[in-house]
PQR file of N, CA, C, O and H, with PARSE charges and radii, in Angstrom:
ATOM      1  N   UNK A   1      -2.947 -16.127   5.218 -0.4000 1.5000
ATOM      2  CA  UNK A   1      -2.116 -15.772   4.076 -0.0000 2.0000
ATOM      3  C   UNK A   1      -2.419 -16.752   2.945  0.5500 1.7000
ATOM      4  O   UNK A   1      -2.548 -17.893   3.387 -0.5500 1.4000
ATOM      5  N   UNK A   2      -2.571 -16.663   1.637 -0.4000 1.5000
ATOM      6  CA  UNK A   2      -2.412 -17.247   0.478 -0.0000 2.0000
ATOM      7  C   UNK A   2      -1.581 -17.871  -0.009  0.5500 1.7000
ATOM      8  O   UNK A   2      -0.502 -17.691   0.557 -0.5500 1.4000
ATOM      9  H   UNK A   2      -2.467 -15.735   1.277  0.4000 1.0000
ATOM     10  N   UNK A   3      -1.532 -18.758  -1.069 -0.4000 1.5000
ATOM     11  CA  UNK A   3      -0.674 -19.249  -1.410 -0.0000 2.0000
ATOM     12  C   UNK A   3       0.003 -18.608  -2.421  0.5500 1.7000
ATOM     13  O   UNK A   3       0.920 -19.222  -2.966 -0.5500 1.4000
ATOM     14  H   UNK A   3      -2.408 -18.904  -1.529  0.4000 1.0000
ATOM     15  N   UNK A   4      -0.163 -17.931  -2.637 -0.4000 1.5000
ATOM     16  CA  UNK A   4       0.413 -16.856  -3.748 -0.0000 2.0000
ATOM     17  C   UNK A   4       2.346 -16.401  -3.738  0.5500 1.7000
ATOM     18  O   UNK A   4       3.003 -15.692  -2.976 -0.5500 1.4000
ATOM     19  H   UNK A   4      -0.908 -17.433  -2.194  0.4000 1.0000
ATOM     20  N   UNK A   5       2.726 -17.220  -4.980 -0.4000 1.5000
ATOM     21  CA  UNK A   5       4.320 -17.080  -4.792 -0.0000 2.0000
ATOM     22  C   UNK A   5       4.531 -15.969  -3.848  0.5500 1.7000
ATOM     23  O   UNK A   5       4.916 -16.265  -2.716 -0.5500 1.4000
ATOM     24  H   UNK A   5       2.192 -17.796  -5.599  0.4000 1.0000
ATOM     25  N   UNK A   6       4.342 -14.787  -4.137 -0.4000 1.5000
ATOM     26  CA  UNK A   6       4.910 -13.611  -3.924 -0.0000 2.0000
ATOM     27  C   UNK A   6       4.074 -12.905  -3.097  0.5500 1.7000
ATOM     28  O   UNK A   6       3.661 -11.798  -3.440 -0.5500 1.4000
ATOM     29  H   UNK A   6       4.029 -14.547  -5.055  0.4000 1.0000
ATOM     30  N   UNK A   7       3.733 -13.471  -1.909 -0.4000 1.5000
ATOM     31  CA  UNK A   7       2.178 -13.176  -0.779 -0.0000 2.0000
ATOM     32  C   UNK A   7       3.021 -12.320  -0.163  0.5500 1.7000
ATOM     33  O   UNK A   7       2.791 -11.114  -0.253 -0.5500 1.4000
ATOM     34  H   UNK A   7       4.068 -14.371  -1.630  0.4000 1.0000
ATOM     35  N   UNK A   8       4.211 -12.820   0.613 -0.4000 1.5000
ATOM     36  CA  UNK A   8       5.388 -12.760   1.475 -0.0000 2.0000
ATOM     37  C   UNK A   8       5.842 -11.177   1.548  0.5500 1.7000
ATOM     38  O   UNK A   8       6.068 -10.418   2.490 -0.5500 1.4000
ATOM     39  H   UNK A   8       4.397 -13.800   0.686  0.4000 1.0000
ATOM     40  N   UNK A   9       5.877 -11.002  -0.194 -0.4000 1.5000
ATOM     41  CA  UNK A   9       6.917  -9.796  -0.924 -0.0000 2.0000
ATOM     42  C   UNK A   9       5.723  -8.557  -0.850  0.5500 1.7000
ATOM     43  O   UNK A   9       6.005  -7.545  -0.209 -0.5500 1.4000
ATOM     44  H   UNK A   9       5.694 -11.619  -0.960  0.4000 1.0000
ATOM     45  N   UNK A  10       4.936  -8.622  -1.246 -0.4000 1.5000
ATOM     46  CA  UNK A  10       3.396  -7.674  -0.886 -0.0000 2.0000
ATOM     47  C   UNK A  10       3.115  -7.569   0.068  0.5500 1.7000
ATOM     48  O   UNK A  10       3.386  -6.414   0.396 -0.5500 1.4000
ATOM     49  H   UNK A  10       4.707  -9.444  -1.767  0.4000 1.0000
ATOM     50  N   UNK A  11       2.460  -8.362   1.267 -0.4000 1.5000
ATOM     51  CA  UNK A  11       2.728  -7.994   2.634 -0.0000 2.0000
ATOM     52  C   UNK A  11       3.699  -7.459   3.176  0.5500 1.7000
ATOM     53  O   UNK A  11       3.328  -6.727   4.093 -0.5500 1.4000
ATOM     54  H   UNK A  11       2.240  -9.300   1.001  0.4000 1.0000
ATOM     55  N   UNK A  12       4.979  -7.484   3.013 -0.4000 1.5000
ATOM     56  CA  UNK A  12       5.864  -6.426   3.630 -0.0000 2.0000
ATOM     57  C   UNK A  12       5.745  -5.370   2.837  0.5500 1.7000
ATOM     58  O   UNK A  12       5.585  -4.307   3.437 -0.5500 1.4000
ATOM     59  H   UNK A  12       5.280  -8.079   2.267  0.4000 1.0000
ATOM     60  N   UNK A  13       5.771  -5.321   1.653 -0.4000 1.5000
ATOM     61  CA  UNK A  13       5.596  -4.053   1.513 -0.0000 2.0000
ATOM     62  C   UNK A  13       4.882  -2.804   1.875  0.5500 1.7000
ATOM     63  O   UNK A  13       5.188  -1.627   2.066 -0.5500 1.4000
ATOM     64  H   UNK A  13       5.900  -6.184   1.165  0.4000 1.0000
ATOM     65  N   UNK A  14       3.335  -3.854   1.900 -0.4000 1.5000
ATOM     66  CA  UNK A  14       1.833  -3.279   2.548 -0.0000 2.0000
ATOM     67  C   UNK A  14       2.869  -2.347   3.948  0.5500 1.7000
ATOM     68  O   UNK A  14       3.317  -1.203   4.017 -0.5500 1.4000
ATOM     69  H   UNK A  14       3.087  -4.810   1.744  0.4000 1.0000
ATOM     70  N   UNK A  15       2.905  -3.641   4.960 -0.4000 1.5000
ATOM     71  CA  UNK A  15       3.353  -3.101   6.245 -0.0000 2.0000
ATOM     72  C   UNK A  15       4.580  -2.125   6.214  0.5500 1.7000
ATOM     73  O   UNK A  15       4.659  -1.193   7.014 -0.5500 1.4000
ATOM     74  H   UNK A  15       2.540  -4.571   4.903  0.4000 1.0000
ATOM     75  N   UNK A  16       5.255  -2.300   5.541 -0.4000 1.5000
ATOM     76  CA  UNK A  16       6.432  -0.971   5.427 -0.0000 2.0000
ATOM     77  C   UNK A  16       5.644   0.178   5.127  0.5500 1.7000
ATOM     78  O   UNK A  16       5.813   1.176   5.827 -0.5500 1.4000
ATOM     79  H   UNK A  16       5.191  -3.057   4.891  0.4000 1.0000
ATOM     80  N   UNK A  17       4.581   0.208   3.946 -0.4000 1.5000
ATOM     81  CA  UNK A  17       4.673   1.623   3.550 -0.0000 2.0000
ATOM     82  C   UNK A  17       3.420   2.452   4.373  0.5500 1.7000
ATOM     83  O   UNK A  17       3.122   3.646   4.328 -0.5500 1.4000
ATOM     84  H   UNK A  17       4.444  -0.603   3.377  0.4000 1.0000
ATOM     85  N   UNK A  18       2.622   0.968   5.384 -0.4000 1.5000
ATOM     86  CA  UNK A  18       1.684   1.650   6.420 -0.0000 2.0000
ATOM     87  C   UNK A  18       2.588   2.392   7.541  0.5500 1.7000
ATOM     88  O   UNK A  18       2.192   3.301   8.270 -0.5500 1.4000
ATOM     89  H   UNK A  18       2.864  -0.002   5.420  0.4000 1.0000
ATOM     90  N   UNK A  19       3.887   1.818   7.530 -0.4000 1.5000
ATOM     91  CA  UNK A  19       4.516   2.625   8.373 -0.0000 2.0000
ATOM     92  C   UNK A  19       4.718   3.090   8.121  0.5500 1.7000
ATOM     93  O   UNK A  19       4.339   4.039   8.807 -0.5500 1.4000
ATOM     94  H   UNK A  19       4.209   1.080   6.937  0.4000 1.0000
ATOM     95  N   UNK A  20       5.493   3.557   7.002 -0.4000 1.5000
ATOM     96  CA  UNK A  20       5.880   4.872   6.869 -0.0000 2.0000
ATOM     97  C   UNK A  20       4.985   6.088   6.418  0.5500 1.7000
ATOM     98  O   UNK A  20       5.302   7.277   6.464 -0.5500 1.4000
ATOM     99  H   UNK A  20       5.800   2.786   6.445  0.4000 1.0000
ATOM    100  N   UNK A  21       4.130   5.695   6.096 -0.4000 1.5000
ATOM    101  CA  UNK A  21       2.915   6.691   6.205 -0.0000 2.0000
ATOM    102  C   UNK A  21       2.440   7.301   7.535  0.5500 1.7000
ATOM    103  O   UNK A  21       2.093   8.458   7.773 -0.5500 1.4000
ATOM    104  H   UNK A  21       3.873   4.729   6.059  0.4000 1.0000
ATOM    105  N   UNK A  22       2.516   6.195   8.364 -0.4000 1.5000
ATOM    106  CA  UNK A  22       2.063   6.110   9.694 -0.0000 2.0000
ATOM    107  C   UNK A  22       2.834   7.261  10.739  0.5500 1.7000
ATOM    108  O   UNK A  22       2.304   7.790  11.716 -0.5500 1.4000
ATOM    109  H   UNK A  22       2.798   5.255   8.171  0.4000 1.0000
ATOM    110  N   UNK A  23       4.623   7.550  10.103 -0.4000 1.5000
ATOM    111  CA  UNK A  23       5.677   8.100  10.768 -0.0000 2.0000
ATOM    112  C   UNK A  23       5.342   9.679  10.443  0.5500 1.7000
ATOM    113  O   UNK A  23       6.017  10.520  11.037 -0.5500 1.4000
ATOM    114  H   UNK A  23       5.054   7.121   9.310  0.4000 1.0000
ATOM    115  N   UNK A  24       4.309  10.119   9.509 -0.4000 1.5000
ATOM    116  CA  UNK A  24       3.613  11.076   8.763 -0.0000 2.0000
ATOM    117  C   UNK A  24       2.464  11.705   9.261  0.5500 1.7000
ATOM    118  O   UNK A  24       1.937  12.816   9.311 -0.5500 1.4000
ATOM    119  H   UNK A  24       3.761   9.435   9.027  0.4000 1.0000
ATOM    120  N   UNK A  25       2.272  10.422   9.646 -0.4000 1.5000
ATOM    121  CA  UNK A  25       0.289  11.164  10.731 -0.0000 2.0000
ATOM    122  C   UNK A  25      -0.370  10.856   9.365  0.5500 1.7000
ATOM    123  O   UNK A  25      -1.419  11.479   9.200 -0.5500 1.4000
ATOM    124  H   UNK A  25       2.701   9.520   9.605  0.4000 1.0000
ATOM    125  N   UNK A  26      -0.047  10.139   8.464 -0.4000 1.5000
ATOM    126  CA  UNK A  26      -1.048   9.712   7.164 -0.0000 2.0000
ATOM    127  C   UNK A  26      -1.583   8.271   7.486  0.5500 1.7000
ATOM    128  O   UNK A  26      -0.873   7.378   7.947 -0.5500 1.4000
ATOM    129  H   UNK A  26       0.805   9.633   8.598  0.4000 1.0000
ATOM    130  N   UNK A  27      -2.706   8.168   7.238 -0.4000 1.5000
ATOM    131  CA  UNK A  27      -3.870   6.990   6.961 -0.0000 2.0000
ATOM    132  C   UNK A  27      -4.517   7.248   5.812  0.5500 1.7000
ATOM    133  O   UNK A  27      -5.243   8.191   5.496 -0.5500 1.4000
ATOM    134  H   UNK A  27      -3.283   8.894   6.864  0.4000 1.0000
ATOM    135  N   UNK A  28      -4.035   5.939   5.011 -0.4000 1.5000
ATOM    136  CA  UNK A  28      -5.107   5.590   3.777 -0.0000 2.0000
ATOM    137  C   UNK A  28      -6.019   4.533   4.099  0.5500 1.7000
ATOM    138  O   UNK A  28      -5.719   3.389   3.760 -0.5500 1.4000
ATOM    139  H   UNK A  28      -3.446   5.173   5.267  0.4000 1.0000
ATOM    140  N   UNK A  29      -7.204   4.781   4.773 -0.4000 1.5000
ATOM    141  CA  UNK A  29      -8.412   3.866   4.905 -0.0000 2.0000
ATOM    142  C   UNK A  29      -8.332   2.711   4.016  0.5500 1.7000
ATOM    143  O   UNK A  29      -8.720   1.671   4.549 -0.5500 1.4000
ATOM    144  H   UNK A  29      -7.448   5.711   5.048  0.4000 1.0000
ATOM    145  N   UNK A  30      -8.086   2.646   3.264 -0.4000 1.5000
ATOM    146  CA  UNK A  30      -8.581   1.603   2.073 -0.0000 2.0000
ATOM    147  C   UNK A  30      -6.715   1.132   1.422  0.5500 1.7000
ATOM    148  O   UNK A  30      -6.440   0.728   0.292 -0.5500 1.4000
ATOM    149  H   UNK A  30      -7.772   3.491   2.831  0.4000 1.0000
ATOM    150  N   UNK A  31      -5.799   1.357   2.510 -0.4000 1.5000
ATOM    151  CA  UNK A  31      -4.699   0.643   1.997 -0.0000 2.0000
ATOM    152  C   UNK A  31      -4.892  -0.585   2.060  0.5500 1.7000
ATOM    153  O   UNK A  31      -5.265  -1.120   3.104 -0.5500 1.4000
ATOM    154  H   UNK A  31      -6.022   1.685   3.428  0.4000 1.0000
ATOM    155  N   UNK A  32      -4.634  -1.349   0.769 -0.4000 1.5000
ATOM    156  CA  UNK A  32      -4.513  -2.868   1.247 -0.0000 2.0000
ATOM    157  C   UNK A  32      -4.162  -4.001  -0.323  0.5500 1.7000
ATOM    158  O   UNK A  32      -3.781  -3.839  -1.482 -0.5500 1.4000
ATOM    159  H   UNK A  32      -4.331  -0.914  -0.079  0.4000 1.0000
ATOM    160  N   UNK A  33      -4.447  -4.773   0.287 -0.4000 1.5000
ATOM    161  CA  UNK A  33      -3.230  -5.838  -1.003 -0.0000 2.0000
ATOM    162  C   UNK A  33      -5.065  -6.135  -2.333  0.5500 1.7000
ATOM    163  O   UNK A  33      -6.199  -6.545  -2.085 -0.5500 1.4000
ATOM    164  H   UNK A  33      -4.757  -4.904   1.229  0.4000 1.0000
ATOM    165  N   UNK A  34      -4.557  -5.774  -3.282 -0.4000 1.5000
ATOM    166  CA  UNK A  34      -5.845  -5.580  -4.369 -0.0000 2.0000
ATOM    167  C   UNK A  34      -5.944  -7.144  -4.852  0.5500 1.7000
ATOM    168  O   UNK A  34      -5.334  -8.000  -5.493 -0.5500 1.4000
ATOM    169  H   UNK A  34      -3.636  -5.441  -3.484  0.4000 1.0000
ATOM    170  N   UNK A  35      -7.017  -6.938  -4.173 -0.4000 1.5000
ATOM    171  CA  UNK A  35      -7.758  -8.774  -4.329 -0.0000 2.0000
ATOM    172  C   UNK A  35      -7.605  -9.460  -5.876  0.5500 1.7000
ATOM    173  O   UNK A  35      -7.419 -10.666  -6.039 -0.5500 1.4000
ATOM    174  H   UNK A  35      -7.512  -6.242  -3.652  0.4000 1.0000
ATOM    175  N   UNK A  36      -7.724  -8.411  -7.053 -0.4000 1.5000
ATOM    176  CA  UNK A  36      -7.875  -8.998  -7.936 -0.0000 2.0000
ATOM    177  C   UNK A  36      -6.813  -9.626  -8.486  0.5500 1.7000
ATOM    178  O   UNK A  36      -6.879 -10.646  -9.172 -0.5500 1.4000
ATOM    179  H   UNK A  36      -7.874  -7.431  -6.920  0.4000 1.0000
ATOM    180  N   UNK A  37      -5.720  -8.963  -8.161 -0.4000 1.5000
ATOM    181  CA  UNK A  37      -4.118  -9.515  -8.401 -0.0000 2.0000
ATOM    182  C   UNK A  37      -3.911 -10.846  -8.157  0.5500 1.7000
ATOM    183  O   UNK A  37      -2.943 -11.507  -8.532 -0.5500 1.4000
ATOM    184  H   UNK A  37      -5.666  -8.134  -7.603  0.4000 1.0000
ATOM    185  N   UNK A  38      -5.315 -11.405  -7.200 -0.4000 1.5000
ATOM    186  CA  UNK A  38      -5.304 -13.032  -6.987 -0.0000 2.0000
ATOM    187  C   UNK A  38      -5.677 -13.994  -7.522  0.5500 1.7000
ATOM    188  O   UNK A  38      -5.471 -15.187  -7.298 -0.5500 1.4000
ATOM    189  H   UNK A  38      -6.101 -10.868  -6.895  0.4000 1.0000
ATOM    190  N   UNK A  39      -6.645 -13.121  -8.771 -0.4000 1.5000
ATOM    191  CA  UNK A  39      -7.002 -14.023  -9.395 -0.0000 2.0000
ATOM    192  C   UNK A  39      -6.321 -14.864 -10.686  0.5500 1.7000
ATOM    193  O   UNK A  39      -6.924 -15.690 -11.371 -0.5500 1.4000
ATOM    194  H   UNK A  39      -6.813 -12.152  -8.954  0.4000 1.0000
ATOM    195  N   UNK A  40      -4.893 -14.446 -10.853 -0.4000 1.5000
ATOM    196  CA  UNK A  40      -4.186 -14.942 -11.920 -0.0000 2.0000
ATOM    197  C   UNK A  40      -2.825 -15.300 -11.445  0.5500 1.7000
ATOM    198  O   UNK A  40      -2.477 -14.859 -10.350 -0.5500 1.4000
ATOM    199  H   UNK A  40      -4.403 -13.775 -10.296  0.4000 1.0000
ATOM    200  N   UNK A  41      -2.049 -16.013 -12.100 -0.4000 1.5000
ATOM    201  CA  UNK A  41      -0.896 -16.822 -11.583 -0.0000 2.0000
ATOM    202  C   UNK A  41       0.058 -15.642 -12.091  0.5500 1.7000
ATOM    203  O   UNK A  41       0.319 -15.967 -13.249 -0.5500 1.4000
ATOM    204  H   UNK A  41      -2.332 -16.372 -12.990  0.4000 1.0000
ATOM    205  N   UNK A  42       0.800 -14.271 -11.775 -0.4000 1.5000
ATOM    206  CA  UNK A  42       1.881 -13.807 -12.353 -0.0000 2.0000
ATOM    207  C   UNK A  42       3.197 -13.676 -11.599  0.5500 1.7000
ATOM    208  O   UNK A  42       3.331 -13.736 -10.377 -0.5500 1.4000
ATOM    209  H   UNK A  42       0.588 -14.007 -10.834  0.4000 1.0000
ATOM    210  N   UNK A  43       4.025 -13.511 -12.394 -0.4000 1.5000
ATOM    211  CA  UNK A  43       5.027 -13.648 -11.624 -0.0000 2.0000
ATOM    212  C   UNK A  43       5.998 -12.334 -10.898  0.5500 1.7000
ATOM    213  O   UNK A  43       7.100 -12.153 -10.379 -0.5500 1.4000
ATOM    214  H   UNK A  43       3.915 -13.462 -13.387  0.4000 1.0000
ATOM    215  N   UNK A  44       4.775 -11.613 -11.261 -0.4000 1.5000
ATOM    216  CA  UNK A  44       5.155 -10.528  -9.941 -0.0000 2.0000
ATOM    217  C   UNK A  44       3.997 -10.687  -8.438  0.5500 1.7000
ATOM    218  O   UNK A  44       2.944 -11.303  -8.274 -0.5500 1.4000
ATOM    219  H   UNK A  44       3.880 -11.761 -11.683  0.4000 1.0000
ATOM    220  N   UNK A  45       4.595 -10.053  -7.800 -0.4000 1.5000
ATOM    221  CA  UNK A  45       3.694  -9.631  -6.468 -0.0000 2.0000
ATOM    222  C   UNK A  45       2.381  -9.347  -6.694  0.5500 1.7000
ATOM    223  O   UNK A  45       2.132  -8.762  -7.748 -0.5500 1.4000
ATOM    224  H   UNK A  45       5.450  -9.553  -7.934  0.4000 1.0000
ATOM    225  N   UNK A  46       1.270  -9.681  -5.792 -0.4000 1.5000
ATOM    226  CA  UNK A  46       0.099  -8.859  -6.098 -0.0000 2.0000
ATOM    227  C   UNK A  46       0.085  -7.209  -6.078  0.5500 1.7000
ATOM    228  O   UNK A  46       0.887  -6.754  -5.264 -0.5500 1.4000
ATOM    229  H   UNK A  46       1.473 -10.156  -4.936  0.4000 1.0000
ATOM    230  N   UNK A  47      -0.425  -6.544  -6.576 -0.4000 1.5000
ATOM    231  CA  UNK A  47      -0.476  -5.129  -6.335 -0.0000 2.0000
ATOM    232  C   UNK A  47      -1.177  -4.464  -4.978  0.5500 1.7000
ATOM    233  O   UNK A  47      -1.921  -5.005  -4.161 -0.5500 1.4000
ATOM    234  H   UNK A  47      -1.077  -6.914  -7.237  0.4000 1.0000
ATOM    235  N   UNK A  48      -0.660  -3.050  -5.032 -0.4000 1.5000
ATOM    236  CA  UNK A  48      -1.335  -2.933  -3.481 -0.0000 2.0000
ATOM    237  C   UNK A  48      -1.898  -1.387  -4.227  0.5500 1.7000
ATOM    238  O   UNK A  48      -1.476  -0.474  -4.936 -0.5500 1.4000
ATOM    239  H   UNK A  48      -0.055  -2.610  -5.696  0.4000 1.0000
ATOM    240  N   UNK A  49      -3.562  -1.988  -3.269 -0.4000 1.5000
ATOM    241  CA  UNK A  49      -4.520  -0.785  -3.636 -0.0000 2.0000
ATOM    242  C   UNK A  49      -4.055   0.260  -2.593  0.5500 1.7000
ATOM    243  O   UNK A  49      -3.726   0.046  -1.426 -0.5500 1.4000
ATOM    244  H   UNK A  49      -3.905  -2.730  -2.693  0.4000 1.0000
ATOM    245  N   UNK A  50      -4.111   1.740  -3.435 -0.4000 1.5000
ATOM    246  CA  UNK A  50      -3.617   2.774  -2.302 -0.0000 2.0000
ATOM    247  C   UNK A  50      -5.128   3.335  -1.881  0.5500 1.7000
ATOM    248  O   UNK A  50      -5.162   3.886  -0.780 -0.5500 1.4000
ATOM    249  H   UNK A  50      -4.379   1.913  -4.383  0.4000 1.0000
ATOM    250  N   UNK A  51      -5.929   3.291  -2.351 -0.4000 1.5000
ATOM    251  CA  UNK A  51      -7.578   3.384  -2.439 -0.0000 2.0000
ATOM    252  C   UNK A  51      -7.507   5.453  -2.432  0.5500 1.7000
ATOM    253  O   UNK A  51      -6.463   6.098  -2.530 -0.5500 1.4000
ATOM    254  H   UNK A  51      -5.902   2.843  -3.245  0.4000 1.0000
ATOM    255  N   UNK A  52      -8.546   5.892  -2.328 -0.4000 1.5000
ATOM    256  CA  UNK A  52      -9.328   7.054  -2.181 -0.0000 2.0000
ATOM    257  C   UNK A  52      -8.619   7.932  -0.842  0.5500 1.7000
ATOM    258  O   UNK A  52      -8.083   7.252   0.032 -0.5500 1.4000
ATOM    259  H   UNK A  52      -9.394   5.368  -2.249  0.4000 1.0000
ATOM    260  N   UNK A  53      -8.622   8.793  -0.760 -0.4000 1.5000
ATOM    261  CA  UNK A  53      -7.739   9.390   0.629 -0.0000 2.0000
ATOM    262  C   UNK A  53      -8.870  11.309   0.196  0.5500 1.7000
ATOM    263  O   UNK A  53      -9.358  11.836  -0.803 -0.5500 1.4000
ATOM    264  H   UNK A  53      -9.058   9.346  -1.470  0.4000 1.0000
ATOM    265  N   UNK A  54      -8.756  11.610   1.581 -0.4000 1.5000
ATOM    266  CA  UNK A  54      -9.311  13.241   1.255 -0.0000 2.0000
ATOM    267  C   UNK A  54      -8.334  13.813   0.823  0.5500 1.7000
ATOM    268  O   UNK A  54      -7.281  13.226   0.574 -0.5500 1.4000
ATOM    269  H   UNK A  54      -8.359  11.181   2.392  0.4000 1.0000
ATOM    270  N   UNK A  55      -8.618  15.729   0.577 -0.4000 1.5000
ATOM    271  CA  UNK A  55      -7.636  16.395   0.311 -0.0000 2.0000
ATOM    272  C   UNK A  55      -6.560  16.483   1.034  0.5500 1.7000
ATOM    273  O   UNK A  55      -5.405  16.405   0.616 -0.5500 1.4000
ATOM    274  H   UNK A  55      -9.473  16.206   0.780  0.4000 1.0000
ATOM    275  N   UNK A  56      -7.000  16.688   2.408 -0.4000 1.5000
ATOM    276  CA  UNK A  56      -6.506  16.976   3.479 -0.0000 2.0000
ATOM    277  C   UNK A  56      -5.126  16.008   3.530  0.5500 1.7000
ATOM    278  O   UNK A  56      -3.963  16.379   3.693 -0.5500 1.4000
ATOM    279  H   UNK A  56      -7.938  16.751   2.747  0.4000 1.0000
ATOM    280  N   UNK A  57      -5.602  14.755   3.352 -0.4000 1.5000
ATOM    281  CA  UNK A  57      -4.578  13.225   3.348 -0.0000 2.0000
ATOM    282  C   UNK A  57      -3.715  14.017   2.129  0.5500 1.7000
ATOM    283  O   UNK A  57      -2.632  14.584   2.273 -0.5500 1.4000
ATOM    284  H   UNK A  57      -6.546  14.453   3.220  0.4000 1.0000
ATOM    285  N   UNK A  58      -4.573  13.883   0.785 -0.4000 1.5000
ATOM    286  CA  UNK A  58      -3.464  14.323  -0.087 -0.0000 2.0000
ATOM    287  C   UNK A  58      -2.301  15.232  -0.208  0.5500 1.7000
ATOM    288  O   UNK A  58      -1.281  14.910  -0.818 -0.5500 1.4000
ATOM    289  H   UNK A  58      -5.453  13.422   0.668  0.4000 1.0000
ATOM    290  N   UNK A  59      -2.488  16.520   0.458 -0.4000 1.5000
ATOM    291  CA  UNK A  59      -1.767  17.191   0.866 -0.0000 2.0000
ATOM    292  C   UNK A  59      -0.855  16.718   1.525  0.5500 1.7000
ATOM    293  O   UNK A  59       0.260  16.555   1.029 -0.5500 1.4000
ATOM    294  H   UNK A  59      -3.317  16.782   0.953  0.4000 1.0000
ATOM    295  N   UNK A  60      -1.258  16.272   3.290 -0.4000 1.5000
ATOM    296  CA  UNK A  60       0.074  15.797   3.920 -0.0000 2.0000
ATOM    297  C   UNK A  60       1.220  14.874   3.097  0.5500 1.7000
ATOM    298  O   UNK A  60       2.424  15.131   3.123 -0.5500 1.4000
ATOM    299  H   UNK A  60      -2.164  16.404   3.693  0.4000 1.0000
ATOM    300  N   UNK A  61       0.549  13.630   2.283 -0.4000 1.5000
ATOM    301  CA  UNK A  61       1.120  13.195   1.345 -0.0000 2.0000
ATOM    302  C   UNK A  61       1.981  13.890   0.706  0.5500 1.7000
ATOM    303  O   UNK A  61       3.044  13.831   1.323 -0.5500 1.4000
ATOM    304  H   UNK A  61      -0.429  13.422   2.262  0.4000 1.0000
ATOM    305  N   UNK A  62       2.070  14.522  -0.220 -0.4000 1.5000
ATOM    306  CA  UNK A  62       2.500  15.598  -1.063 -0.0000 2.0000
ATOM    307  C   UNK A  62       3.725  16.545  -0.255  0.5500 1.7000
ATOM    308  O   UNK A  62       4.825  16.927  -0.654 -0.5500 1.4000
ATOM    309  H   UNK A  62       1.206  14.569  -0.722  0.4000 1.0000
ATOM    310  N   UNK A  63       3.026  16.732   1.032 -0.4000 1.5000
ATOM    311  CA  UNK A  63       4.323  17.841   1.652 -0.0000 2.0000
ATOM    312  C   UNK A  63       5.462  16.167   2.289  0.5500 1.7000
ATOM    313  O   UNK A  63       6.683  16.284   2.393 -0.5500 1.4000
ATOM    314  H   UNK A  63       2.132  16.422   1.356  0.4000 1.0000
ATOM    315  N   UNK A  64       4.819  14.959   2.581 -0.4000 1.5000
ATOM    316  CA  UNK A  64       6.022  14.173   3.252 -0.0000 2.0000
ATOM    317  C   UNK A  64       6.748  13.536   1.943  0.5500 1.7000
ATOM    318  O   UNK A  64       7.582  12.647   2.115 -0.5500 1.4000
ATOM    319  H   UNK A  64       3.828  14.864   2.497  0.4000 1.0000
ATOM    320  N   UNK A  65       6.454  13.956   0.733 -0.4000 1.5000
ATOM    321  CA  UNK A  65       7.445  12.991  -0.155 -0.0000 2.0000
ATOM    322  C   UNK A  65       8.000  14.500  -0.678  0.5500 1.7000
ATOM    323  O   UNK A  65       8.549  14.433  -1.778 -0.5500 1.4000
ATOM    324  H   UNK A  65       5.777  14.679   0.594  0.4000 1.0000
ATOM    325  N   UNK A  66       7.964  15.467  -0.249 -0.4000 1.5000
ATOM    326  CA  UNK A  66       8.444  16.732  -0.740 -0.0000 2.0000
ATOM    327  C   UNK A  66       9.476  16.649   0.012  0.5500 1.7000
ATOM    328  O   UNK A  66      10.368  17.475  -0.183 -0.5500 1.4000
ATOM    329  H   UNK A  66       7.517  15.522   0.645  0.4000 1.0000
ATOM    330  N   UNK A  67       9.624  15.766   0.941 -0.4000 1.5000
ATOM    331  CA  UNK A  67      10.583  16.526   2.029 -0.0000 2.0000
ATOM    332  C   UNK A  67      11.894  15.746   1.875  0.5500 1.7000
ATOM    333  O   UNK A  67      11.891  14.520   1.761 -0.5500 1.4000
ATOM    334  H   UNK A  67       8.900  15.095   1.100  0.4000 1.0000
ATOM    335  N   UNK A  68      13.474  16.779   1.872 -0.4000 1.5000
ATOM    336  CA  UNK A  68      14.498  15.640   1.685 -0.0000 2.0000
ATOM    337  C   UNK A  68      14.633  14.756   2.607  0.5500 1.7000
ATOM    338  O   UNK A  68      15.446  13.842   2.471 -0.5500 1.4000
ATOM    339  H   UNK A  68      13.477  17.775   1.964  0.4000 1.0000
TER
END
């Protein structure tokens, strides 16, 4: 882990929203905490890359945030 104020606050998030993707049957290959967010001191969280996903992904996506 980094020293990055807000390493803590991005990693859970990462891991929450792999789960809950995960509770979906969704995988984003290329989820993960976007390196470049490291290269500057801000005082938010680093950002998290959602990366490239197929249609197929996109869809399921789309129907699990559709859903109440």
């Amino acid at each position: 882990m980094s020293d990055h104020t807000h390493d803590r606050e991005a990693t859970a998030a990462l891991t929450a929203l792999r789960g809950a993707l995960a509770a979906h049957g969704i995988t984003l290959p290329s989820l993960d905490l976007h390196l470049p967010s490291y290269a500057g001191r801000y005082g938010t969280a680093p950002l998290i890359t959602l990366g490239n996903c197929s249609a197929a992904t996109a869809q399921r996506l789309a129907t699990a945030l559709a859903k109440p």
